[in-house]
C-alpha positions in Angstrom: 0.0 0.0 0.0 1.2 3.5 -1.2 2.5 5.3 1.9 1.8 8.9 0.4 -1.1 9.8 -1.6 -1.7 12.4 -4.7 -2.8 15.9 -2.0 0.8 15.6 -1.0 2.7 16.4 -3.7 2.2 20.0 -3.2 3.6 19.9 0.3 6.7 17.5 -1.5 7.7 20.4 -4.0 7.6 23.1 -1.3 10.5 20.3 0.9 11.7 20.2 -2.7 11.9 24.1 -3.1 13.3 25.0 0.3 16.0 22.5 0.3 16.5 24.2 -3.7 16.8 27.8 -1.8 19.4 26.3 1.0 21.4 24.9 -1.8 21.4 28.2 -3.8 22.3 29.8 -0.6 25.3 27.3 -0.8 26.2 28.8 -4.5 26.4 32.1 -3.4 28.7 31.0 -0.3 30.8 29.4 -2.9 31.1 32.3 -5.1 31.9 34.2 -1.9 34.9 32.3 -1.3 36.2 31.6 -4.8 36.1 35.3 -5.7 36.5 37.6 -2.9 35.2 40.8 -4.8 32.0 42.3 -5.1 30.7 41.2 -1.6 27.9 43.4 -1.5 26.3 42.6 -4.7 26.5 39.2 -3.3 25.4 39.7 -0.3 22.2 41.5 -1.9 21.6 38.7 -3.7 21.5 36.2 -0.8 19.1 38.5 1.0 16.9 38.2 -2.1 17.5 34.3 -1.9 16.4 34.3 1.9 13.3 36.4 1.3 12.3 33.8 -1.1 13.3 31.0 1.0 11.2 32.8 3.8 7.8 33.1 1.6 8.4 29.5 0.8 9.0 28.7 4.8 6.2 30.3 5.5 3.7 28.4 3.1 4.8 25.3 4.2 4.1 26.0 8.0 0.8 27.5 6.6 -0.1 24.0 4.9 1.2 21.9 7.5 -1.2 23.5 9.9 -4.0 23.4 7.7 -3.6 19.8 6.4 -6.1 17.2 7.6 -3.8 14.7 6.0 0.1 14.3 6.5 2.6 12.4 4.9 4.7 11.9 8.3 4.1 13.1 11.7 3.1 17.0 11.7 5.9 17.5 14.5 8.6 15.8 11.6 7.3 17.9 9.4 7.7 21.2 11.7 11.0 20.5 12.5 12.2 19.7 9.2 10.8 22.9 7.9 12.3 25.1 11.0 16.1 23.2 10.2 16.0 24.3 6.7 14.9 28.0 7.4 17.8 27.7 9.9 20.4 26.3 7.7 20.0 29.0 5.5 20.4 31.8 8.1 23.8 30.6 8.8 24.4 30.2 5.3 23.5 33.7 5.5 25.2 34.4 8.5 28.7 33.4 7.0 28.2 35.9 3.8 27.3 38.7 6.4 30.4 38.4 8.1 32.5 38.3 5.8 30.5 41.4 4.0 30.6 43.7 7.4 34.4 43.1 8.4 36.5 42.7 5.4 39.7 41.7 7.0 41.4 39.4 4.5 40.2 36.3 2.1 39.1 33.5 3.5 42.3 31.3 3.6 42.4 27.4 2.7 40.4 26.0 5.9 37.7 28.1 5.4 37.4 26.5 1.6 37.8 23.1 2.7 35.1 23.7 5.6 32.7 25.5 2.8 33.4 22.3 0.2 32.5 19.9 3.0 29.2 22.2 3.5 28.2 22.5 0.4 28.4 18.8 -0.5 26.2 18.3 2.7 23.7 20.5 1.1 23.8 18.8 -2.3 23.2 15.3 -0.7 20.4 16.9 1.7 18.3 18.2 -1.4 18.8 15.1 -3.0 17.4 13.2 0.3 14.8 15.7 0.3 13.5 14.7 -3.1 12.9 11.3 -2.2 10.2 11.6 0.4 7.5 11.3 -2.8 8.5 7.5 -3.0 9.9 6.6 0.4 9.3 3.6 0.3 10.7 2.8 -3.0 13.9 4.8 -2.1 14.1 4.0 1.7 17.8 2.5 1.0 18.7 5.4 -1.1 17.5 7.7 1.8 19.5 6.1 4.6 22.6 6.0 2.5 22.5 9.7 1.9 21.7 10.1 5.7 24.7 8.1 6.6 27.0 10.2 4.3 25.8 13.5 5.8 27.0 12.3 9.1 30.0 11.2 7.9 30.6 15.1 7.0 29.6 16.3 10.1 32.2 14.5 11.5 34.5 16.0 8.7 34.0 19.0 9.7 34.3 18.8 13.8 37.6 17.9 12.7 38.5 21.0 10.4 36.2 23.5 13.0 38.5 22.3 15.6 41.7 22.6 13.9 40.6 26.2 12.2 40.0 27.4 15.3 43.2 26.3 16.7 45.4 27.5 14.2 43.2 31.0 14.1 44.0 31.8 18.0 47.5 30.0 17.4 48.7 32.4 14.8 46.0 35.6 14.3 47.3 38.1 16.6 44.7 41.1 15.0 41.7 41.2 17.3 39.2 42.0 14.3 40.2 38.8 12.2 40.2 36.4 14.9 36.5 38.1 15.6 35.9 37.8 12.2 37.2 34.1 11.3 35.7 32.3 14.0 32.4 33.9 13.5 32.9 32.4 9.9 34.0 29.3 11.5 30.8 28.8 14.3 28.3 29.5 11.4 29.7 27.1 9.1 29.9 24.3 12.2 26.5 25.5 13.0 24.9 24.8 9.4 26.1 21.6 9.1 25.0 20.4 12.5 21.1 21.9 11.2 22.2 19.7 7.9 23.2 16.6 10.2 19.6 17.3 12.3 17.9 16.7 8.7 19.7 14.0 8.0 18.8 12.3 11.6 14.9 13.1 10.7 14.8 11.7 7.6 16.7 8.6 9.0 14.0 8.2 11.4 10.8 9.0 8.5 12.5 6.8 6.7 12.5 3.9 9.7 9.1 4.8 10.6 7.2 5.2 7.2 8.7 2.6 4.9 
C-alpha cells in the first residue's frame, strides 16, 4: 500500500523548493569564497534568496497546519521545515560576516570547511527529493543520511583545527572576531544539515 497519496505532492515540491533555496544559498557562499570581490552585490543577492526561502517557509508552516492529511508526523514535518529555514540563516550568516568586516580572504580551511558544507547541502536536497517515494527509495535515503553524518564528522575535525590555528597564529583582534564567527556559522549549518539527516533517517524507519 502506497504510503503517500496524490494531495501531498504540493507539500513534497515546497520540501523540494526549500532545500533548492538552501542549496542556492550554498552557490552564493561558494562564489563568496572563490572570488572575494564584489561582496555586497552578493550579499544583496543572498538577501533576495532568503526572502524567497522565507515566503516559501512560510507556506509550508501554513499547509502543514492546515492539512487534515500528513505524509509523516506533523511534529517531523515542523522540525524539518524550521532546520531548513535555519540552515540557511547561517548560510547567510557566514556571507554577512565576511561582507561587514572585510579583513582578509578566506584562507584554505575556510574553503575546505565550505566544500565539506556544500556537499552536505547537495546530498540533503537530493534526500529531500525522495520523500514522494519513500518507500521505493528508503535505502537510497539512509545512505544519503549516513553520508551526511560522515561530513559532520568532517568538519568537527576542520572546525576544531581552524579554530586552533586562528588563535594560534592571528594576533589582530578583528580577524580572529571575524574568522571564528565564519567558522561557528559554518559548524553551525552543518549540525542543522546533520539534524535533517537524523529526521529523515527516522521517517525513513518509521514510514517505509
Amino acid at each position: 500500500m502506497a504510503l503517500f497519496g496524490n494531495k501531498d505532492e504540493n507539500l513534497f515540491f515546497l520540501f523540494s523548493e526549500s532545500a533548492r533555496v538552501v542549496l542556492n544559498g550554498g552557490d552564493i557562499l561558494n562564489d563568496v569564497v572563490e572570488n572575494y570581490e564584489n561582496l555586497d552585490s552578493k550579499m544583496a543577492a543572498m538577501t533576495t534568496l532568503e526572502n524567497e526561502g522565507d515566503r516559501i517557509i512560510e507556506t509550508l508552516v501554513r499547509k502543514l497546519h492546515t492539512s487534515f492529511i500528513l505524509p509523516f508526523d506533523r511534529e517531523d514535518a515542523l522540525q524539518l521545515v524550521q532546520k531548513l529555514a535555519n540552515t540557511l540563516d547561517y548560510i547567510t550568516g557566514i556571507i554577512d560576516i565576511m561582507c561587514l568586516v572585510k579583513e582578509g580572504k578566506p584562507n584554505i580551511r575556510i574553503k575546505l570547511m565550505i566544500d565539506v558544507l556544500y556537499e552536505a547541502l547537495v546530498l540533503q536536497k537530493k534526500a529531500i527529493e525522495l520523500l514522494p517515494k519513500l518507500e521505493k527509495n528508503r535505502t537510497m535515503m539512509l545512505q544519503y543520511c549516513e553520508q551526511i553524518r560522515q561530513l559532520e564528522h568532517k568538519q568537527d575535525k576542520y572546525y576544531r583545527q581552524g579554530l586552533g590555528d586562528l588563535f594560534e597564529n592571528e594576533k589582530n583582534a578583528v580577524r580572529i572576531l571575524k574568522w571564528r564567527g565564519v567558522y561557528e556559522h559554518i559548524e553551525m549549518a552543518q549540525d542543522h544539515i546533520e539534524d535533517v539527516a537524523i529526521l529523515l533517517r527516522n521517517i525513513a524507519i518509521k514510514y517505509s
